[in-house]
N, C-alpha and C positions, 0 to 999 in steps of 0.2 A: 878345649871347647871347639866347639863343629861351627864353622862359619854358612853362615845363609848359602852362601855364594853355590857352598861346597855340598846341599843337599841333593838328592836325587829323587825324594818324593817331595808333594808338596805340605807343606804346612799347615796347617786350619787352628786356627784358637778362639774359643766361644769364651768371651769373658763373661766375669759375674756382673758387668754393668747394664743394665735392663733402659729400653726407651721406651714409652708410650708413642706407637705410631696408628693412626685411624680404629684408634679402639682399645688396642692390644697389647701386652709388653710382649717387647721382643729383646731375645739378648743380643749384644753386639757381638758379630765374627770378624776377625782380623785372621787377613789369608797373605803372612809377608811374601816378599820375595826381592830378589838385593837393589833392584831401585826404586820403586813404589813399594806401598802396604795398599792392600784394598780392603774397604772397610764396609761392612754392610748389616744388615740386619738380618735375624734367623726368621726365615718364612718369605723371605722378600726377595726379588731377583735386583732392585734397583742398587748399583755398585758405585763407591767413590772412591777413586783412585786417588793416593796423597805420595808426593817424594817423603823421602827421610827428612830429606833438609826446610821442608815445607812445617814436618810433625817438630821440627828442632825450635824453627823460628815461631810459630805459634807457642811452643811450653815457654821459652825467654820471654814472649810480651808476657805471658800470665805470669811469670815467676815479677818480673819489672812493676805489672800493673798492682802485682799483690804488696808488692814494697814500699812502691811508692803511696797506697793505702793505709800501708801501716805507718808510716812514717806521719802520714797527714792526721791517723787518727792521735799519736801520738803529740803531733803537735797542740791537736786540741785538746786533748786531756791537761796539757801542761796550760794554756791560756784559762782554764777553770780554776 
């Protein structure tokens, strides 16, 4: 496996995830590179830069928040 690090062109990945922005779906581009991703949308120049460890700690809250939902919902199915 080819590490980031170790590429010499750059990357471009146009995922299948679409955003509604002033009108319009646009797909999302993620362009990595080994310590940020930048993330932007197709048609658009406006770019957001994210660490890895920024993309790591935001999926943990969601994976925690998702748990911690299921947990509650199951709590209430059981008090019925």
């Amino acid at each position: 496996m080819t590490r980031l690090s170790d590429r010499k062109t750059r990357l471009i990945i146009e995922t299948a995830d679409v955003v509604r922005e002033r009108g319009k779906s646009r797909e999302v581009i993620i362009e990595p590179s080994p310590y940020i991703a930048v993330i932007r949308l197709k048609g658009r120049r406006q770019r957001l830069e994210v660490s890895w460890a920024g993309i790591y700690m935001f999926a943990a809250r969601v994976a925690a928040d998702k748990a911690r939902a299921e947990k509650k919902a199951a709590r209430k199915a059981g008090k019925r």
